[in-house]
C-alpha positions as CSV (number, residue, x, y, z in Angstrom):
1,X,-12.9,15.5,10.1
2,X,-13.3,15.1,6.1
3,X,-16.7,16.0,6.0
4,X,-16.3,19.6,8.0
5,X,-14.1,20.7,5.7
6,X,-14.3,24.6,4.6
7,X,-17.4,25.6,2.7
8,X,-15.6,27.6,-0.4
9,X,-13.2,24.5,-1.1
10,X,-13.3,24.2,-4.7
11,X,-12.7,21.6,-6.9
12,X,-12.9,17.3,-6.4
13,X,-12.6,17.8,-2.8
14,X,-16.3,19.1,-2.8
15,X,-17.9,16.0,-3.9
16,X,-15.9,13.7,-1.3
17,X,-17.7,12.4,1.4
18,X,-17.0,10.1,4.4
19,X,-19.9,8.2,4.5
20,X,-18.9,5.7,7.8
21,X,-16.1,4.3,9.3
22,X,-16.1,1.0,11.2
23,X,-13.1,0.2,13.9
24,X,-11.7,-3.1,12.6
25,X,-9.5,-3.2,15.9
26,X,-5.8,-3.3,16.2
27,X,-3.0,-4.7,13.9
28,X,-1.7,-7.9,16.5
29,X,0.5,-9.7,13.9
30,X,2.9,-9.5,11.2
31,X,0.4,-11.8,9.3
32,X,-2.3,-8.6,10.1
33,X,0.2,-6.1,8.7
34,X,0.5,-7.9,5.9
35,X,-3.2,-8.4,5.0
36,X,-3.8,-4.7,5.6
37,X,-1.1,-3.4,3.1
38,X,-2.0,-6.2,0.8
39,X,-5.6,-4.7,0.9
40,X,-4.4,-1.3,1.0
41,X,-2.5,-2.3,-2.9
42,X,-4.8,-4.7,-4.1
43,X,-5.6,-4.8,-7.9
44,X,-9.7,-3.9,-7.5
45,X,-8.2,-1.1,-4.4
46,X,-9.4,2.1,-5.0
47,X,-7.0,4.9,-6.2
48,X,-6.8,8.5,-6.4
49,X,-5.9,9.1,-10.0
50,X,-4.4,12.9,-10.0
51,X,-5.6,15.8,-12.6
52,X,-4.7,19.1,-13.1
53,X,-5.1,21.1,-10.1
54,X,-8.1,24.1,-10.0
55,X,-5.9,27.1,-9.2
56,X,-7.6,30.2,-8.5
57,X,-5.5,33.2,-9.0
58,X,-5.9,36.9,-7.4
59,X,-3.2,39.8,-8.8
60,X,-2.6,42.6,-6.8
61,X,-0.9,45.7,-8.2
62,X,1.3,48.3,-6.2
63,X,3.9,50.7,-7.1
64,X,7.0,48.8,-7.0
65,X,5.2,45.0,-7.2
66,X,3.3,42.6,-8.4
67,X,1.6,39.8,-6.0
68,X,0.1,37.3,-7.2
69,X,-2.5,35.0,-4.7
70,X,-3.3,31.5,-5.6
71,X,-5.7,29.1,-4.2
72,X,-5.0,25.6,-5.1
73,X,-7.3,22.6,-5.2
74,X,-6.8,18.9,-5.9
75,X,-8.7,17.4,-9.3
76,X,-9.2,13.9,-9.4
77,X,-11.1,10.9,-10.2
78,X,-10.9,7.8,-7.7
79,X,-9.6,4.5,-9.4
80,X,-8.5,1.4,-8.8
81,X,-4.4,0.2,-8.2
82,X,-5.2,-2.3,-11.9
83,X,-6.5,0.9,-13.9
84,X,-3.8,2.9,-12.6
85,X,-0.7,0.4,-13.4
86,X,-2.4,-0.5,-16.5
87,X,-2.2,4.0,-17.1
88,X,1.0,3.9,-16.6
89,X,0.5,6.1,-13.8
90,X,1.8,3.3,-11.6
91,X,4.1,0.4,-11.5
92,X,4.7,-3.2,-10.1
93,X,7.8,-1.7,-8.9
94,X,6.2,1.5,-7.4
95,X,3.4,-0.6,-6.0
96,X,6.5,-2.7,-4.1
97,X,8.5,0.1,-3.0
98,X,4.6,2.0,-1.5
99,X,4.2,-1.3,0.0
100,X,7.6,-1.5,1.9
101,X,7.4,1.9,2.9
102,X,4.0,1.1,4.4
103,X,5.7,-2.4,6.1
104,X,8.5,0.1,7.9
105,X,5.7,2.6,9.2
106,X,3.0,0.4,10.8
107,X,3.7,-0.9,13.9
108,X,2.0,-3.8,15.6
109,X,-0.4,-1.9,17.8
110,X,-1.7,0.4,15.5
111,X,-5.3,0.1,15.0
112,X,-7.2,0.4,11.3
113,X,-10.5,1.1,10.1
114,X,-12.7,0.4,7.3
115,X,-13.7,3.4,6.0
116,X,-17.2,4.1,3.2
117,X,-16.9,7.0,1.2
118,X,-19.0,8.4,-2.0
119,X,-17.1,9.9,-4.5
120,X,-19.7,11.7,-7.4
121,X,-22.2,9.2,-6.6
122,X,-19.8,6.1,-6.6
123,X,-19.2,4.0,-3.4
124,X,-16.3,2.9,-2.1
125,X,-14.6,1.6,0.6
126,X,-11.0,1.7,2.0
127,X,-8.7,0.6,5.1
128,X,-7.1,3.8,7.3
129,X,-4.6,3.7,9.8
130,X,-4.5,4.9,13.2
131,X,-1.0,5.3,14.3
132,X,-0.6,5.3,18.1
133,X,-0.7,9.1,18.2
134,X,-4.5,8.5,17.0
135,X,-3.5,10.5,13.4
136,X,-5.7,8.4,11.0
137,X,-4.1,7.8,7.7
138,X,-5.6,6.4,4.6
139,X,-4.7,6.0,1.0
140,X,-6.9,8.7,-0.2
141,X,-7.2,11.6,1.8
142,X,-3.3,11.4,2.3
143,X,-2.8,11.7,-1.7
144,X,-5.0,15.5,-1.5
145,X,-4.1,19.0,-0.1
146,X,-5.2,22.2,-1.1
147,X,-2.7,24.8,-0.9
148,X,-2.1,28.9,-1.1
149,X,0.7,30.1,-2.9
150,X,1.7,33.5,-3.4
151,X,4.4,35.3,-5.7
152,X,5.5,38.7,-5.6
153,X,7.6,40.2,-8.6
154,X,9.4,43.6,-8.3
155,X,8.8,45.8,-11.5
156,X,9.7,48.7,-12.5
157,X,7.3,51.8,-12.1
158,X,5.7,53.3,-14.8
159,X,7.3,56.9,-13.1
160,X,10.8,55.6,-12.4
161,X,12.1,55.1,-16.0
């Protein structure tokens, strides 16, 4: 699903590439919960490490408005958890509470995968989730999302002083 992604996306997304995914098989224990989400927030884990976003604007002019289009796509580099507590961009504490939250959401039954991307000619690999509705969920795709916004101001016309 990652790699059929549209062909004008813009940005990091662009360079991001499933390479493989193994089935690892299903979560049986609380002991296998555990080692996933340990995995999942380990210090050498990768990261996504957030940038600015690319935002691509369009203005459109009418009489009585102004509408303003925006296309908006994720920047980022891919990390690990250590370089991004050490940032400050996360926390022991943040790390724990991302880690509980994870604990309440998997069930036993759930099945995981190991999944091989390349990221700007780096490898790595992660662990995803597959809830029982077969959504797959993993701890970098679920951190980007391109977006449209759009804005429309009233303004005055230059006839209607």
């Amino acid at each position: 699903m990652k790699n059929d992604t549209a062909k004008d996306w813009m940005g990091d997304l662009k360079h991001l590439k499933l390479l493989k995914y193994t089935y690892k098989g299903k979560i049986k224990s609380e002991k296998d919960k555990y080692s996933v989400i340990e995995a999942t927030y380990s210090d050498k884990a990768p990261a996504v490490s957030m940038l600015p976003n690319l935002v691509i604007s369009d203005t459109t002019y009418t009489e009585t408005d102004m509408t303003i289009h925006q296309k908006i796509y994720p920047q980022f580099k891919i990390v690990t958890v250590r370089q991004m507590v050490d940032a400050g961009k996360l926390t022991e504490d943040s790390i724990a509470m991302l880690k509980q939250r994870l604990y309440e959401n998997i069930e036993t039954g759930f099945g995981y995968v190991a999944l091989d991307w390349l990221y700007k000619g780096q490898k790595f690999s992660t662990l995803g989730i597959i809830t029982n509705d077969g959504i797959p969920v993993d701890p970098i795709t679920s951190h980007l999302h391109t977006g449209v916004n759009t804005i429309v101001e009233g303004r005055i016309s230059p006839n209607k002083k």
